[in-house]
C-alpha positions as CSV (number, residue, x, y, z in Angstrom):
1,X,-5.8,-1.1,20.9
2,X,-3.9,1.9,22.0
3,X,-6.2,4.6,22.9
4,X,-8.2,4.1,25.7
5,X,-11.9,6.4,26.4
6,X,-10.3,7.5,29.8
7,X,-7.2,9.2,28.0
8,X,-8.6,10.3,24.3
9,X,-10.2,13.1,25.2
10,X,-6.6,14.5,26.2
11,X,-4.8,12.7,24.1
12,X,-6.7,14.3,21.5
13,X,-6.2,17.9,22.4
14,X,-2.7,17.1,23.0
15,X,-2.5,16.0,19.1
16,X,-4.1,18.5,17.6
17,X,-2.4,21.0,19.3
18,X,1.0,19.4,17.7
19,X,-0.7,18.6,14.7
20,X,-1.3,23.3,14.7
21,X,2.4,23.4,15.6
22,X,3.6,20.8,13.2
23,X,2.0,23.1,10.3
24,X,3.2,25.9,11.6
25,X,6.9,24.7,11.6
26,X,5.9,23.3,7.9
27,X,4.7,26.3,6.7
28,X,7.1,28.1,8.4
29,X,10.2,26.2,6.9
30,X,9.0,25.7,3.3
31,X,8.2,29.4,3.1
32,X,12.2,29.6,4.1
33,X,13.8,27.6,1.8
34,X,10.8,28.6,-0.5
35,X,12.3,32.2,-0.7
36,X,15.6,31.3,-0.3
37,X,15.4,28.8,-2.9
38,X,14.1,31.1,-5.5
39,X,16.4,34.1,-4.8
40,X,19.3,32.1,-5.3
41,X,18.3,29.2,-7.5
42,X,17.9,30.1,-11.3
43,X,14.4,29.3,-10.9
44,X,11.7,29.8,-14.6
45,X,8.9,32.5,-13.2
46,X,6.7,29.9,-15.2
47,X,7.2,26.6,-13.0
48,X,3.7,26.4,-11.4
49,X,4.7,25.1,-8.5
50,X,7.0,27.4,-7.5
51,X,5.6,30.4,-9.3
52,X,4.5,32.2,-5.8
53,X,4.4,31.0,-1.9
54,X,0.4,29.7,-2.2
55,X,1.0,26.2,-4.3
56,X,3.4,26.0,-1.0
57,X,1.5,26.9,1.7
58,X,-1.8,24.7,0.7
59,X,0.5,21.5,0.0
60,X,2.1,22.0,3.2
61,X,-1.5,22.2,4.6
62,X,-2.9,19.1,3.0
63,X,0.1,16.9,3.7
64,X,0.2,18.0,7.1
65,X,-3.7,17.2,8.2
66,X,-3.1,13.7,6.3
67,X,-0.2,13.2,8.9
68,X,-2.0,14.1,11.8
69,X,-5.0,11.8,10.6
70,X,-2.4,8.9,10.3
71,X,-1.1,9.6,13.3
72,X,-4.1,9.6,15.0
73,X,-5.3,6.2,13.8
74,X,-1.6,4.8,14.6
75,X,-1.9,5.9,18.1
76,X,-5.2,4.0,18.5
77,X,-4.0,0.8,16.9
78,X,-0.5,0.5,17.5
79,X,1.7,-0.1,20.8
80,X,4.6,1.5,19.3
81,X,2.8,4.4,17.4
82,X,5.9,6.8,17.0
83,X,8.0,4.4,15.7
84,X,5.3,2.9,12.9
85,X,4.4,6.9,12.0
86,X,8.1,7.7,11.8
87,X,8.5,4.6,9.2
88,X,5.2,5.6,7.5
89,X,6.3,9.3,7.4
90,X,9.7,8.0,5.5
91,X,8.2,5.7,3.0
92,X,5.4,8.5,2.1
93,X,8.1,11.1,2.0
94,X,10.1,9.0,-0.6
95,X,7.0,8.2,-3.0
96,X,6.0,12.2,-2.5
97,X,9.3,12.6,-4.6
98,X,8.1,10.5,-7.7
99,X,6.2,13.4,-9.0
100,X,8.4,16.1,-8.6
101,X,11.3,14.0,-10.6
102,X,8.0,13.6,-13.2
103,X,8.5,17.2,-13.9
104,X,11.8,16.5,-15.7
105,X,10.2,14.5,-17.8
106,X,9.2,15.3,-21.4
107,X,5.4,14.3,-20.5
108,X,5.5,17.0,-17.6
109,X,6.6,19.8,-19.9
110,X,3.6,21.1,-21.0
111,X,1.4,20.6,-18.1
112,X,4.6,22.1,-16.0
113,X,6.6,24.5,-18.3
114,X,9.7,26.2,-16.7
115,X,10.8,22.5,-15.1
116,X,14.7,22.5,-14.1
117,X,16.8,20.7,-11.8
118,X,17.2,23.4,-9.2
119,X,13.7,23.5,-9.1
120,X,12.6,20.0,-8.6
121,X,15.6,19.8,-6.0
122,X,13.7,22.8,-4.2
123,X,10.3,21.0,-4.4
124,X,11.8,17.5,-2.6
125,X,13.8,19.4,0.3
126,X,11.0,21.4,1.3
127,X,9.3,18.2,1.2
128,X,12.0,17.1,3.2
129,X,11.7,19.9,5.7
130,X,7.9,19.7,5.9
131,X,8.2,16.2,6.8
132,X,11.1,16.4,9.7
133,X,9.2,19.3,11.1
134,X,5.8,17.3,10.8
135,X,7.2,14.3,12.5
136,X,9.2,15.9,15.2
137,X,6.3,17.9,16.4
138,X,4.0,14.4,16.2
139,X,6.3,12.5,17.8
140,X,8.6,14.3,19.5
141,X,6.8,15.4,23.1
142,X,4.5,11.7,22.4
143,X,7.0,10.4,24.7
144,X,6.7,10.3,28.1
């Protein structure tokens, strides 16, 4: 096991410290490219999920405390735990884009009206963004 009783107390503190600055950066960058994105992309005012900086904001939320949950048991279990969150983090960030390409699809169009290609590109980089800022701030200062 990784985590000992003498260090978690610490250890712990120490993550969720990053884990407030990881969401931060998160938030922070997706609400960039967010309003970027639909100033300058031909966005529909009807696509849900980018209809206003909220559906943003609360992803970014969820996805982050899932990350810093994961990242907490990896450090416990795992010797290498930056390296095994890092591979984690890119596998979930590629099956995160499955749904947004669903929105293209015929079966997404009346659930999700307003679904174009500048918009689902602007869903999967802020994913992208969320997740770079998430596992730099997790991983980054873990090494000592």
């Amino acid at each position: 096991m990784g985590g000992t009783s003498d260090s978690g107390g610490s250890r712990g503190d120490e993550l969720w410290l990053r884990g407030l600055k990881a969401l931060g950066g998160a938030v922070v960058a997706n609400l960039v490219l967010y309003t970027g994105g639909t100033a300058l992309l031909d966005i529909p005012s009807e696509f849900p999920p980018l209809v206003a900086p909220f559906p943003a904001v609360f992803f970014t939320l969820i996805g982050t405390a899932g990350a810093v949950a994961t990242f907490a048991v990896i450090r416990r279990v795992s010797k290498r735990p930056e390296h095994v969150f890092t591979w984690i983090a890119a596998a979930v960030l590629v099956l995160s884009f499955l749904p947004d390409i669903w929105l293209l699809s015929d079966g997404a169009a009346e659930a999700f009206p307003g679904g174009t290609v500048p918009g689902v590109v602007l869903l999967m980089l802020m994913h992208v963004a969320a997740a770079a800022v998430i596992v730099r701030f997790l991983t980054g200062s873990a090494r000592e």
